[in-house]
PQR file with spaces between the fields and no chain letter, atoms N, CA, C, O and H, PARSE charges and radii, in Angstrom:
ATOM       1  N    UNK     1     115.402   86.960  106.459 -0.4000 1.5000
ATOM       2  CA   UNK     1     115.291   87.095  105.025 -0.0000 2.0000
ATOM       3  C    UNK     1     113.930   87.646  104.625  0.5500 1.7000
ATOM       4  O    UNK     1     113.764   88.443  103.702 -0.5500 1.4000
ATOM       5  N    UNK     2     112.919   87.123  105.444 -0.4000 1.5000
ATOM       6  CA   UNK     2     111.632   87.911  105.202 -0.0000 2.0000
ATOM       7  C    UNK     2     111.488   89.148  105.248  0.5500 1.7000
ATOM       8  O    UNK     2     110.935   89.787  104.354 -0.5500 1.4000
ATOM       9  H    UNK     2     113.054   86.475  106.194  0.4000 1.0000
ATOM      10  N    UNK     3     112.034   89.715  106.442 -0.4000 1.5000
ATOM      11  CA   UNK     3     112.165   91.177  106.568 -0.0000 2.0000
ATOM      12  C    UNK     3     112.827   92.034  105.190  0.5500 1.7000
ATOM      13  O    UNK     3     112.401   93.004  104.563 -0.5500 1.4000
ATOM      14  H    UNK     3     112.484   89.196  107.168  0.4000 1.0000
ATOM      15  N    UNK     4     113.973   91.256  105.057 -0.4000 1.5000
ATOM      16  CA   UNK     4     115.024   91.918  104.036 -0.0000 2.0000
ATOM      17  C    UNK     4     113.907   92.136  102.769  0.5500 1.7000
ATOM      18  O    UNK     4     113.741   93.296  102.393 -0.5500 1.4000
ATOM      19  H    UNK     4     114.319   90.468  105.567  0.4000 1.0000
ATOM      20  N    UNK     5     113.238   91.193  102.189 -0.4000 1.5000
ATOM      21  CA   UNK     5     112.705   91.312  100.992 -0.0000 2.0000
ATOM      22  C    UNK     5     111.721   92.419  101.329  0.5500 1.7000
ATOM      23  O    UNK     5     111.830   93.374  100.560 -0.5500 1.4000
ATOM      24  H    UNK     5     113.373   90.250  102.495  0.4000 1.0000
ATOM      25  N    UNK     6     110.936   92.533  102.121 -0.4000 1.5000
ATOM      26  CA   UNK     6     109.828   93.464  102.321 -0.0000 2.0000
ATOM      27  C    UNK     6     110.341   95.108  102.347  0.5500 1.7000
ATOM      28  O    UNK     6     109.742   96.154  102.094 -0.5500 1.4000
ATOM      29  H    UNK     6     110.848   91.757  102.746  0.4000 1.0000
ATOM      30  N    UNK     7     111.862   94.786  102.816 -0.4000 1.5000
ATOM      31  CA   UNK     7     112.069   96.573  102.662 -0.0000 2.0000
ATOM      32  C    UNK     7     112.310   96.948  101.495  0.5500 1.7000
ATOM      33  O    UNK     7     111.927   97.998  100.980 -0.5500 1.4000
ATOM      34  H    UNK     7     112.349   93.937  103.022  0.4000 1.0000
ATOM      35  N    UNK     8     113.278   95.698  100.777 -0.4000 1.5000
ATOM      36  CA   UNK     8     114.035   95.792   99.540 -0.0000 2.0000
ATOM      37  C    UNK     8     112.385   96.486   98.468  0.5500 1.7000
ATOM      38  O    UNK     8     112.627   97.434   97.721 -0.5500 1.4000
ATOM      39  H    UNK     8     113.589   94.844  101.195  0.4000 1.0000
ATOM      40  N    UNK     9     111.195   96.057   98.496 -0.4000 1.5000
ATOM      41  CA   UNK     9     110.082   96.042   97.748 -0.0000 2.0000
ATOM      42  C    UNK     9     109.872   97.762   98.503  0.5500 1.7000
ATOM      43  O    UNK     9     109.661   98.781   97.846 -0.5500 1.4000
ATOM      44  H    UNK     9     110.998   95.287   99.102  0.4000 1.0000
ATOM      45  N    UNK    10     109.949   97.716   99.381 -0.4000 1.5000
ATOM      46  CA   UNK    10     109.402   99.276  100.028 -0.0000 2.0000
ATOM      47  C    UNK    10     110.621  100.246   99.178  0.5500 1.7000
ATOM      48  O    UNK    10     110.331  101.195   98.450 -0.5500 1.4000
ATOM      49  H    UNK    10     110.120   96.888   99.915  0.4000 1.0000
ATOM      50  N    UNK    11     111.550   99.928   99.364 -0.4000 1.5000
ATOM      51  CA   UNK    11     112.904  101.245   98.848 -0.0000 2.0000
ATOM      52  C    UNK    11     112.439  100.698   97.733  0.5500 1.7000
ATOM      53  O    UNK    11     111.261  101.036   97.853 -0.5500 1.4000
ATOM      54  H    UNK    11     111.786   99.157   99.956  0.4000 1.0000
ATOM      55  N    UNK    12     112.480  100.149   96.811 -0.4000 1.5000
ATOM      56  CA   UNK    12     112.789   99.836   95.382 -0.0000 2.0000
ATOM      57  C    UNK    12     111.172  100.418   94.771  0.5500 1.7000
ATOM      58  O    UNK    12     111.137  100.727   93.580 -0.5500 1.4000
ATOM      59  H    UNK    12     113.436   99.874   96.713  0.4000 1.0000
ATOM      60  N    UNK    13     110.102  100.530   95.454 -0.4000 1.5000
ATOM      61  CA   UNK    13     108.685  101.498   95.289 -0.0000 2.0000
ATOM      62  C    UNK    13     109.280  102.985   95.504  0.5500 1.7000
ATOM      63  O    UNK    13     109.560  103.561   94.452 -0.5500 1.4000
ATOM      64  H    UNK    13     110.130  100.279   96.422  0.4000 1.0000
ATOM      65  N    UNK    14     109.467  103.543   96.443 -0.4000 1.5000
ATOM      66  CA   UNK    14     110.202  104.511   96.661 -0.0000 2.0000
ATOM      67  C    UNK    14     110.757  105.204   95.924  0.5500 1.7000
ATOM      68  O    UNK    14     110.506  106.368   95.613 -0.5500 1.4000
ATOM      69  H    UNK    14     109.239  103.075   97.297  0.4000 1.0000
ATOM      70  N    UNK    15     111.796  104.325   95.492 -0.4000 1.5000
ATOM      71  CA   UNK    15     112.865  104.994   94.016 -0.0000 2.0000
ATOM      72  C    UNK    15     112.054  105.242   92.772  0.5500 1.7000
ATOM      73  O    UNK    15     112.440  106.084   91.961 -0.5500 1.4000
ATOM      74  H    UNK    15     112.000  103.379   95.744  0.4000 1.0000
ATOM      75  N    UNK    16     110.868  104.501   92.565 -0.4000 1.5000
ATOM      76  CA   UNK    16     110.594  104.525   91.372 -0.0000 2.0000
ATOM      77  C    UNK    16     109.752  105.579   91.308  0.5500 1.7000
ATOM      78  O    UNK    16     109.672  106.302   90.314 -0.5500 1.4000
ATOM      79  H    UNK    16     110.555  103.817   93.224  0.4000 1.0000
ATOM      80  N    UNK    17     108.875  105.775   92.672 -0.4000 1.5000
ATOM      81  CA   UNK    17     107.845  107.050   93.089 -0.0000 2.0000
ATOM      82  C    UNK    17     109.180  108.425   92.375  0.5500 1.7000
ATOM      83  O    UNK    17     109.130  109.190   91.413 -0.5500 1.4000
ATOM      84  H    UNK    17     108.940  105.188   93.479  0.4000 1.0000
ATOM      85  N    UNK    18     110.202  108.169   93.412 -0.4000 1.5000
ATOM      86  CA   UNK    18     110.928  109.209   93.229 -0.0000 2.0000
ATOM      87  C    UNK    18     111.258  109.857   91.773  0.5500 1.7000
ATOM      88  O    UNK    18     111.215  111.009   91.343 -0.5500 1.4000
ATOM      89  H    UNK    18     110.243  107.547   94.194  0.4000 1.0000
ATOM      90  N    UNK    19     111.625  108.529   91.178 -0.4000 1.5000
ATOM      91  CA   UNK    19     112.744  108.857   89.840 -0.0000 2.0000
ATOM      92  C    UNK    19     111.479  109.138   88.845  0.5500 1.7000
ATOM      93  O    UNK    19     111.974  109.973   88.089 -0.5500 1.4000
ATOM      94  H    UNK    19     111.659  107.593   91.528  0.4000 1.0000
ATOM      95  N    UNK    20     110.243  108.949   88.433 -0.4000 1.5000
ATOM      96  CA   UNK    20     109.218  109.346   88.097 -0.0000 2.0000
ATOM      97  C    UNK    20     108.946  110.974   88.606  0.5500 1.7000
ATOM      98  O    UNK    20     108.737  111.728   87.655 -0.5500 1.4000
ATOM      99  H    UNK    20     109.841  108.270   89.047  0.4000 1.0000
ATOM     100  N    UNK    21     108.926  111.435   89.569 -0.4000 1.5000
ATOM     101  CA   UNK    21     108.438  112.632   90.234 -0.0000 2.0000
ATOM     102  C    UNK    21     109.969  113.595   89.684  0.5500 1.7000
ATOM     103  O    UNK    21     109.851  114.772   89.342 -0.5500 1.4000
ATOM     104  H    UNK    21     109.096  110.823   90.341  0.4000 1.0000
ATOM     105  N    UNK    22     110.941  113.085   89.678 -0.4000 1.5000
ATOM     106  CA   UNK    22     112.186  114.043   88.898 -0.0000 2.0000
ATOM     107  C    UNK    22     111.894  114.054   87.279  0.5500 1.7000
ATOM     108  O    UNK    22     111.860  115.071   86.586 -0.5500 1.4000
ATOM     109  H    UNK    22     111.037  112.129   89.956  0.4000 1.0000
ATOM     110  N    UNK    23     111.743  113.053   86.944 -0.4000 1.5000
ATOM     111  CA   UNK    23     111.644  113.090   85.266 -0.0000 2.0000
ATOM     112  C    UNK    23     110.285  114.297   85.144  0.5500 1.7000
ATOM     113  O    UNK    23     110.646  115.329   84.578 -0.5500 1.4000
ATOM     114  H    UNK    23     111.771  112.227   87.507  0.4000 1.0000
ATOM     115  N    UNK    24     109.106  114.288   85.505 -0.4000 1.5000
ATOM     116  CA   UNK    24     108.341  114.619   85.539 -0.0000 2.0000
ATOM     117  C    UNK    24     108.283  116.378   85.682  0.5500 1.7000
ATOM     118  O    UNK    24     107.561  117.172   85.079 -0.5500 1.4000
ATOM     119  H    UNK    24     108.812  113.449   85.964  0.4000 1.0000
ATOM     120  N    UNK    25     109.432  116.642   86.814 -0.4000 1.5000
ATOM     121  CA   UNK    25     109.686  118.088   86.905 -0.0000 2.0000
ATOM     122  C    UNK    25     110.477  118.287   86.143  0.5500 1.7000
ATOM     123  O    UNK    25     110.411  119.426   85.682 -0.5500 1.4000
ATOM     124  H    UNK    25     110.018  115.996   87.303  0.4000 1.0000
ATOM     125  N    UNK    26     111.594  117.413   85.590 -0.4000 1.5000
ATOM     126  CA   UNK    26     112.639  118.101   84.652 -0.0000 2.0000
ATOM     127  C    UNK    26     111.791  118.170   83.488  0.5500 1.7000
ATOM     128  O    UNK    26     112.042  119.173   82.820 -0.5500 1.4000
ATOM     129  H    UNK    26     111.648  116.488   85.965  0.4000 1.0000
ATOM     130  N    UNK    27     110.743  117.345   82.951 -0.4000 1.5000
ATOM     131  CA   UNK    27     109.801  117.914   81.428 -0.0000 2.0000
ATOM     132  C    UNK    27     109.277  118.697   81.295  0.5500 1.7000
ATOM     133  O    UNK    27     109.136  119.336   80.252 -0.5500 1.4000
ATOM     134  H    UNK    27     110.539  116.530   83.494  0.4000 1.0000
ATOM     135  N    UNK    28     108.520  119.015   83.020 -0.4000 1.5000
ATOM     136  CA   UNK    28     107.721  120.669   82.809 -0.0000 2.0000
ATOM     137  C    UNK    28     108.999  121.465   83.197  0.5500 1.7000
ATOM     138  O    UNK    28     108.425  122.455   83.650 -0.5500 1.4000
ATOM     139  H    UNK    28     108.634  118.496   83.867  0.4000 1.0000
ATOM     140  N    UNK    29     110.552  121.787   83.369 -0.4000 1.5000
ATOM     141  CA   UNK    29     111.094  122.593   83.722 -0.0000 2.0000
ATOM     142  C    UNK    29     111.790  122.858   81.738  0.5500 1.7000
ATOM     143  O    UNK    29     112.075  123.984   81.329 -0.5500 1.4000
ATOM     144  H    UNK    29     111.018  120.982   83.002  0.4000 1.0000
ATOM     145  N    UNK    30     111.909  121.682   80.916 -0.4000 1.5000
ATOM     146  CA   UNK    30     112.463  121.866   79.685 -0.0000 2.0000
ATOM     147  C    UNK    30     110.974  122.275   78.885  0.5500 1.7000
ATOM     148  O    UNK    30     111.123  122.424   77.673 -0.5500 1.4000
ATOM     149  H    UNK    30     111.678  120.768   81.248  0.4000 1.0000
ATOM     150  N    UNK    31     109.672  122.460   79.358 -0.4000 1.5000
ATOM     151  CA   UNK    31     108.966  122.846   78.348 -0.0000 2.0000
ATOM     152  C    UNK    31     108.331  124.696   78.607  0.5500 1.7000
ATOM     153  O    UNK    31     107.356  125.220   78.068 -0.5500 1.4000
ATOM     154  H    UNK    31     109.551  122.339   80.343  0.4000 1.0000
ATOM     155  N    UNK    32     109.404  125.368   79.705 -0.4000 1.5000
ATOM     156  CA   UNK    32     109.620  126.383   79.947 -0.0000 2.0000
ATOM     157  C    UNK    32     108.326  126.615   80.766  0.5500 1.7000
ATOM     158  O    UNK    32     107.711  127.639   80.468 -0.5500 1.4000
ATOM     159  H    UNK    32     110.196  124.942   80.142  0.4000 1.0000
ATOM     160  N    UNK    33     107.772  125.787   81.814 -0.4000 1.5000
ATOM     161  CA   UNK    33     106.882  125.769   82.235 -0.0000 2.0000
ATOM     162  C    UNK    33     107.754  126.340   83.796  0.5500 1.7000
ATOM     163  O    UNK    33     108.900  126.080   84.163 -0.5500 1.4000
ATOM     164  H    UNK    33     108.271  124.955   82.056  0.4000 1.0000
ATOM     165  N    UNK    34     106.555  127.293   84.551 -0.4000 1.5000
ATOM     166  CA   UNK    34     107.539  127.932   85.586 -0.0000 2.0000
ATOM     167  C    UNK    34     107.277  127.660   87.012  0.5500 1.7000
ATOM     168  O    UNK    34     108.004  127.832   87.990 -0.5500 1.4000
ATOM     169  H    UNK    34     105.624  127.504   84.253  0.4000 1.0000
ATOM     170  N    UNK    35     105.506  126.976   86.867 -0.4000 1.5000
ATOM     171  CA   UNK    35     104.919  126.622   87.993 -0.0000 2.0000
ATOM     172  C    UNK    35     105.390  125.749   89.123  0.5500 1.7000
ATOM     173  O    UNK    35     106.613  125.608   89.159 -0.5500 1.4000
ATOM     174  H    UNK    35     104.916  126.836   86.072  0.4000 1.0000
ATOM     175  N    UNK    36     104.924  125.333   89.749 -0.4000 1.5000
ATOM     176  CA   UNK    36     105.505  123.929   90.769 -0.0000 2.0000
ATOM     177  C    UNK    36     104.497  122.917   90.445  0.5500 1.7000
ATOM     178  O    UNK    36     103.320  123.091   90.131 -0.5500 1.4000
ATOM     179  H    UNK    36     103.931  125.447   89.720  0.4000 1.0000
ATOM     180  N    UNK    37     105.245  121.688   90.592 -0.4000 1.5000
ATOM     181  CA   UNK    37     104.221  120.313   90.316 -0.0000 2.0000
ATOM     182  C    UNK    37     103.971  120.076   92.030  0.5500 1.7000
ATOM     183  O    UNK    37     104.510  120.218   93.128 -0.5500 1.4000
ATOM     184  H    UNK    37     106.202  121.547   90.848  0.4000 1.0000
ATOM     185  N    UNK    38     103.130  119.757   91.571 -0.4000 1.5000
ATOM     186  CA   UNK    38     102.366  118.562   93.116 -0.0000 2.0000
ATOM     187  C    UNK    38     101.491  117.900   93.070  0.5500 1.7000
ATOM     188  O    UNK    38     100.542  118.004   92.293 -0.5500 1.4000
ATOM     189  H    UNK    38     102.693  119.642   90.680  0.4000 1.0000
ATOM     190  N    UNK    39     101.734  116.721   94.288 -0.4000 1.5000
ATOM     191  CA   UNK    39     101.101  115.186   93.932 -0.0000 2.0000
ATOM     192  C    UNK    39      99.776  115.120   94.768  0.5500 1.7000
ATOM     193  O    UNK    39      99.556  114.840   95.946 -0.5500 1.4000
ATOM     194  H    UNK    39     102.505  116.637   94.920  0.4000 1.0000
ATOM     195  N    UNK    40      98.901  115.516   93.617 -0.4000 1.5000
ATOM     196  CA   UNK    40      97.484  115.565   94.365 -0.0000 2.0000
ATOM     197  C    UNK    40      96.513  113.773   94.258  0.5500 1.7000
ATOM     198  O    UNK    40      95.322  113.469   94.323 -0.5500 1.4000
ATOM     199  H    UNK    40      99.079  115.744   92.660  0.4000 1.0000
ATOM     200  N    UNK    41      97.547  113.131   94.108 -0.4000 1.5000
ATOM     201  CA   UNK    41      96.280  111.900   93.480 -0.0000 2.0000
ATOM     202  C    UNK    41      96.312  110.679   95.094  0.5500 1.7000
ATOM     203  O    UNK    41      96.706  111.058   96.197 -0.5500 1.4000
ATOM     204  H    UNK    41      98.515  113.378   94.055  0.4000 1.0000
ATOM     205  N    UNK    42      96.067  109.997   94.949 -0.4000 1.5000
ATOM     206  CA   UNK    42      95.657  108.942   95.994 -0.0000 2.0000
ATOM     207  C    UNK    42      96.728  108.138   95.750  0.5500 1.7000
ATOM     208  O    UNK    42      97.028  107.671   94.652 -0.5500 1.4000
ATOM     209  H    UNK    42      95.747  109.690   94.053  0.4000 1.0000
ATOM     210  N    UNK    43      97.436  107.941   97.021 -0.4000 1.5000
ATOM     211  CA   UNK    43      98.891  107.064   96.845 -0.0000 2.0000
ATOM     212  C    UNK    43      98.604  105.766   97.503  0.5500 1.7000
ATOM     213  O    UNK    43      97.562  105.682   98.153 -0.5500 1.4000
ATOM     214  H    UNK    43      97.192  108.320   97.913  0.4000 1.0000
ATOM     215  N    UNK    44      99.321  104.839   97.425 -0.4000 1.5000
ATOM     216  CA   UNK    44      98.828  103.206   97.651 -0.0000 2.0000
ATOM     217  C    UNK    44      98.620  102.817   98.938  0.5500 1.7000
ATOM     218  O    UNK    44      99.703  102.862   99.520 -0.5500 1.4000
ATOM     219  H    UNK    44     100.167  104.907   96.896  0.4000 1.0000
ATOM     220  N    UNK    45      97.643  102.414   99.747 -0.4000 1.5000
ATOM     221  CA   UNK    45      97.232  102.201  100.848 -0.0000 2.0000
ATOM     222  C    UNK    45      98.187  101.635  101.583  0.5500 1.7000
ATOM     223  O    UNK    45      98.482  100.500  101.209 -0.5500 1.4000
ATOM     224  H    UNK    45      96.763  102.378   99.274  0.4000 1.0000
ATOM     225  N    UNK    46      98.826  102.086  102.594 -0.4000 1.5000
ATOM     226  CA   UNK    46      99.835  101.820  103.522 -0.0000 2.0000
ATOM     227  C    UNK    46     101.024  102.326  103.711  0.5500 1.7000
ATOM     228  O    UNK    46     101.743  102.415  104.706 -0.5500 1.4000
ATOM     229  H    UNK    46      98.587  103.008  102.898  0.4000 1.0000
ATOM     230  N    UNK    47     101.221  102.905  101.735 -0.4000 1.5000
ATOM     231  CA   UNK    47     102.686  103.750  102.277 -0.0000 2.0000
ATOM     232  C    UNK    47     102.573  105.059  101.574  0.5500 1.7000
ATOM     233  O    UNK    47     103.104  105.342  100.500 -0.5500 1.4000
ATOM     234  H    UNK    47     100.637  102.833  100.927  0.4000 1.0000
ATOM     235  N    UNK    48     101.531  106.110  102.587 -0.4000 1.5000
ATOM     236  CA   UNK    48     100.505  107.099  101.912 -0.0000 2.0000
ATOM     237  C    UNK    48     102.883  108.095  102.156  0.5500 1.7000
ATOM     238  O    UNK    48     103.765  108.434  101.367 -0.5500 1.4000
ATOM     239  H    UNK    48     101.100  105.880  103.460  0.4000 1.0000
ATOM     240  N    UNK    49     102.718  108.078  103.624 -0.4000 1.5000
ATOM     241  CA   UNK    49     104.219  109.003  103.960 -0.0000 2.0000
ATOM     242  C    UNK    49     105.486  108.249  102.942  0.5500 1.7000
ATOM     243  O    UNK    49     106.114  109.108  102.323 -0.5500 1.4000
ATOM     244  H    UNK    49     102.002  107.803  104.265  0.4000 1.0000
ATOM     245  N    UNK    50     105.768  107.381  102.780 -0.4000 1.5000
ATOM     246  CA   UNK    50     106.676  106.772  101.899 -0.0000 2.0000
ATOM     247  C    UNK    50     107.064  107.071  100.580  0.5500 1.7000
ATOM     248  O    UNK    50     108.176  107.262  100.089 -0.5500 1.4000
ATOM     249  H    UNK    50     105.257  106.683  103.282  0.4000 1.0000
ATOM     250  N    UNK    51     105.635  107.075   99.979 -0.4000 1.5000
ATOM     251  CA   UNK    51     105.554  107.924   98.664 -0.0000 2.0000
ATOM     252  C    UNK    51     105.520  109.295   98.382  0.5500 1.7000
ATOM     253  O    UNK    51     106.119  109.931   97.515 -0.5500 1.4000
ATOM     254  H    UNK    51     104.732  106.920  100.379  0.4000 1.0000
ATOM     255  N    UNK    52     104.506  109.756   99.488 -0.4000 1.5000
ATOM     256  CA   UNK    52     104.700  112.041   99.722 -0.0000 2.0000
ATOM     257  C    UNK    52     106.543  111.888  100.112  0.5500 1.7000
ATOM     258  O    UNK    52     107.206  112.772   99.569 -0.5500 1.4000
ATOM     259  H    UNK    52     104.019  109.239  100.192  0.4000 1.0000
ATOM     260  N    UNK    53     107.214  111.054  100.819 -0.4000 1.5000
ATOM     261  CA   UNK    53     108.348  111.370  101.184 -0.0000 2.0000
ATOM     262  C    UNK    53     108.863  111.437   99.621  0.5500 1.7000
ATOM     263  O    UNK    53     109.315  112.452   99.091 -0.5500 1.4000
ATOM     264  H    UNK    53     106.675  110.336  101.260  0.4000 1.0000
ATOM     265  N    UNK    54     108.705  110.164   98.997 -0.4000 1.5000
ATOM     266  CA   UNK    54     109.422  109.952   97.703 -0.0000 2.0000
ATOM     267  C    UNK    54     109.140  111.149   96.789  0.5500 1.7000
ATOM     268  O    UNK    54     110.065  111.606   96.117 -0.5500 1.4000
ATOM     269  H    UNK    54     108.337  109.340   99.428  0.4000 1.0000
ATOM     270  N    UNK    55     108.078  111.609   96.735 -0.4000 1.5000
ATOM     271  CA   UNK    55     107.799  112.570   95.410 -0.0000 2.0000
ATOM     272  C    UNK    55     108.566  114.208   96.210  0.5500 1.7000
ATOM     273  O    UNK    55     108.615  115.289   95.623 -0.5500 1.4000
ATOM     274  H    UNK    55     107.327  111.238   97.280  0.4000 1.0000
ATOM     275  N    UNK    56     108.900  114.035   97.135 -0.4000 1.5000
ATOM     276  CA   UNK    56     109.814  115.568   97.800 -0.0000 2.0000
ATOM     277  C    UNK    56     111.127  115.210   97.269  0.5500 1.7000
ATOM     278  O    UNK    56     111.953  116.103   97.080 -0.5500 1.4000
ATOM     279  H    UNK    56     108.861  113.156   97.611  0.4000 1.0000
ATOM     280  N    UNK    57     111.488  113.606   96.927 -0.4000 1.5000
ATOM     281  CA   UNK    57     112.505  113.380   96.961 -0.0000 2.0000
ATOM     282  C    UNK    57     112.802  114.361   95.494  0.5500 1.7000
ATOM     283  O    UNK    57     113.629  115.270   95.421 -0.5500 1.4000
ATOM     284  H    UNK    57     110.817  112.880   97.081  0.4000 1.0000
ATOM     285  N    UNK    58     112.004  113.953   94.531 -0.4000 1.5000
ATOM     286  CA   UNK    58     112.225  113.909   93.119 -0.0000 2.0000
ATOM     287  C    UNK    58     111.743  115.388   92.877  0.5500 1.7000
ATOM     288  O    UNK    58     111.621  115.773   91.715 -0.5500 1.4000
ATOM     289  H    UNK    58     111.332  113.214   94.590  0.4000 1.0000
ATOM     290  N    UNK    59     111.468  116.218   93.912 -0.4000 1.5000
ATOM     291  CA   UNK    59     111.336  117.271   93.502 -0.0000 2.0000
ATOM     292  C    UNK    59     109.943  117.902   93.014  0.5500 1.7000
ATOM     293  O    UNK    59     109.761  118.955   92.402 -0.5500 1.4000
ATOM     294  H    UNK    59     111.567  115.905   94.856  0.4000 1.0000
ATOM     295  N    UNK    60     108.890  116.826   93.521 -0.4000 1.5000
ATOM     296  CA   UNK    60     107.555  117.528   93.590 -0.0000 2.0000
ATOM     297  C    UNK    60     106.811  117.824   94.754  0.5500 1.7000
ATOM     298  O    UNK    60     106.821  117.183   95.805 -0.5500 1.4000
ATOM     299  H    UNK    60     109.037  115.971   94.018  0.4000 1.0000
ATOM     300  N    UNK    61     106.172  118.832   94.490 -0.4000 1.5000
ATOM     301  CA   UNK    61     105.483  119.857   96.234 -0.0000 2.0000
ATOM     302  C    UNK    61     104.506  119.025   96.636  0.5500 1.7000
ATOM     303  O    UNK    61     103.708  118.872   95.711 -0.5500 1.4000
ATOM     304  H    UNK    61     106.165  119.352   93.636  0.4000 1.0000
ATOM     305  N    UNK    62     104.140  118.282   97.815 -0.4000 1.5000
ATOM     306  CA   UNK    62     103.076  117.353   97.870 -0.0000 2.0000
ATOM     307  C    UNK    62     101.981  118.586   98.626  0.5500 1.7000
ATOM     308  O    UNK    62     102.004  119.421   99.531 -0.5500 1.4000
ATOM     309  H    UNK    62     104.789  118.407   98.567  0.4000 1.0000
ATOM     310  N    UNK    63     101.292  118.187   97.844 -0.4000 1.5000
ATOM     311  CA   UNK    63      99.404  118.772   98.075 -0.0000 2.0000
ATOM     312  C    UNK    63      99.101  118.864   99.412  0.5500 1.7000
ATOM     313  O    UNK    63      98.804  119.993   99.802 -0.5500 1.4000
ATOM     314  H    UNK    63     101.274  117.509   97.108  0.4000 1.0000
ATOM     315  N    UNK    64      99.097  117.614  100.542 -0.4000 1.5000
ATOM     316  CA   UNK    64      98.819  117.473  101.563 -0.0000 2.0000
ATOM     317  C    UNK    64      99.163  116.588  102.008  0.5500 1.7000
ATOM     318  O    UNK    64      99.686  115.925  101.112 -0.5500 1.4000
ATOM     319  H    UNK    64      99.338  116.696  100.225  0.4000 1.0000
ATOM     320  N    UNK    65      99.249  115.751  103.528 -0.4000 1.5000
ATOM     321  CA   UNK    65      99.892  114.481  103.706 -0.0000 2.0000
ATOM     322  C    UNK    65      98.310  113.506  103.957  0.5500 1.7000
ATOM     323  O    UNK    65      98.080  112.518  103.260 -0.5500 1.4000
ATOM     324  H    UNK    65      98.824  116.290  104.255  0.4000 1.0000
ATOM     325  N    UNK    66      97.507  113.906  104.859 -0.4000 1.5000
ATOM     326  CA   UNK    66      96.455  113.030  104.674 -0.0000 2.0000
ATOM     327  C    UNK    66      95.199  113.920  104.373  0.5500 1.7000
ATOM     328  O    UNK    66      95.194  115.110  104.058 -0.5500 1.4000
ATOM     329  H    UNK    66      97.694  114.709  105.425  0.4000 1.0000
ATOM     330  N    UNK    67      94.128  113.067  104.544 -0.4000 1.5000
ATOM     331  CA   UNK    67      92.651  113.924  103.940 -0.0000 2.0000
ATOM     332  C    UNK    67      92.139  115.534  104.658  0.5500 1.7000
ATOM     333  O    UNK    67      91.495  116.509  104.271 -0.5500 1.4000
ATOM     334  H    UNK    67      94.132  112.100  104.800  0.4000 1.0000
ATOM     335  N    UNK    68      92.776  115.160  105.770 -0.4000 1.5000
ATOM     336  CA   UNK    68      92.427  116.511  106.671 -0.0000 2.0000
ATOM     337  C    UNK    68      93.443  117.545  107.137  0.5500 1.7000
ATOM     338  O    UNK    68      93.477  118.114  108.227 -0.5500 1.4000
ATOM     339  H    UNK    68      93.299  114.367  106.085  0.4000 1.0000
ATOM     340  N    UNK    69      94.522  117.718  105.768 -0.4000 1.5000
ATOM     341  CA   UNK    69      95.564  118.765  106.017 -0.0000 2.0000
ATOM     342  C    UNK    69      95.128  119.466  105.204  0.5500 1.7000
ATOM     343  O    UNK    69      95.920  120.400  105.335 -0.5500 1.4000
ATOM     344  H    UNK    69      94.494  117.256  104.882  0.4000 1.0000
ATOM     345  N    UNK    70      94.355  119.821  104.304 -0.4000 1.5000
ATOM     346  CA   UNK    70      94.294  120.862  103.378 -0.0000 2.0000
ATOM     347  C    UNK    70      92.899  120.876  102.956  0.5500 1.7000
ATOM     348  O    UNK    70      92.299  119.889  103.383 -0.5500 1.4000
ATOM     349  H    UNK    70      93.712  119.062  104.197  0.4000 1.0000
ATOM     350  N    UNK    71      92.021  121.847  102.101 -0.4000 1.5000
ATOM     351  CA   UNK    71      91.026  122.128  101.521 -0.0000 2.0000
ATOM     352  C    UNK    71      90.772  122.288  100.099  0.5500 1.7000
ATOM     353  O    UNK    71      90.874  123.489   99.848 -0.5500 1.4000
ATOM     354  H    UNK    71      92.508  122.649  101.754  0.4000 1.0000
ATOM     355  N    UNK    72      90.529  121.719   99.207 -0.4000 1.5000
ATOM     356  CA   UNK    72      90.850  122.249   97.763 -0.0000 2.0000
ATOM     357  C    UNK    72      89.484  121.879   97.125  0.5500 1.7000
ATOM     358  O    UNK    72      88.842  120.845   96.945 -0.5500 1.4000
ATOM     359  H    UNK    72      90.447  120.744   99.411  0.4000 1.0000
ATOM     360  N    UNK    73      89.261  123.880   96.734 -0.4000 1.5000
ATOM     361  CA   UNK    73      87.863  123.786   95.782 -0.0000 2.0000
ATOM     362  C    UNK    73      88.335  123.545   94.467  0.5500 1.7000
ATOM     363  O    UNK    73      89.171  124.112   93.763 -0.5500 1.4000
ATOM     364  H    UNK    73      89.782  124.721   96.880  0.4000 1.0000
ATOM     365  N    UNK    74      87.752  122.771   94.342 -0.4000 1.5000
ATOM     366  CA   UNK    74      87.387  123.383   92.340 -0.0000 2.0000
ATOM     367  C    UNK    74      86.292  124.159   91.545  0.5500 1.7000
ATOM     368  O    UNK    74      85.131  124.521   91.736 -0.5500 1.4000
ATOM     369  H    UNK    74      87.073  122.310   94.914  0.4000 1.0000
ATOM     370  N    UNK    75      87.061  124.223   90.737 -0.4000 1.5000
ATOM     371  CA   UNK    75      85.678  125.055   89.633 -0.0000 2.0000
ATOM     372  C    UNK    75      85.204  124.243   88.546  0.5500 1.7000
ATOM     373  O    UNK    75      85.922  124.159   87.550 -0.5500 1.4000
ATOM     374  H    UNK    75      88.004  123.929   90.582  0.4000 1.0000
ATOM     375  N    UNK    76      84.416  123.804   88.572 -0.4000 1.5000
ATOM     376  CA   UNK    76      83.640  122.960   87.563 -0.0000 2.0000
ATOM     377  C    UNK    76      83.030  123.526   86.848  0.5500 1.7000
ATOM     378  O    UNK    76      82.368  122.934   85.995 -0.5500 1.4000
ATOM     379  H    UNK    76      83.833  123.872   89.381  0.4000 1.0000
């Protein structure tokens, strides 16, 4: 039963990553916006793949999977 609750909390994070990351593309897709979204922010310590999985789910491009897959300057 311990086990059971701990996944039930992992999928049920998951879905919500997900169903957030769809709403999110369907508002920039109804405000005639043409770009791609992607999830550049810091996801919750432990389920960094769980959540990049979830936000592919819902239809957003993830940025990178950990700190040392990608490079991104800004312009300040």
């Amino acid at each position: 039963m311990l086990g059971e609750r701990a996944a039930l909390n992992c999928l049920a994070r998951a879905s919500g990553v997900a169903t957030a990351s769809w709403g999110s593309v369907r508002e920039a897709e109804g405000a005639g916006w043409g770009g791609r979204l992607a999830g550049t922010r810091k996801t919750t310590p432990g389920f960094r793949l769980v959540e990049k999985y979830a936000m592919m789910v819902g239809g957003v491009a993830s940025h990178r999977y950990d700190l040392s897959g990608m490079l991104m300057v800004k312009d300040n």
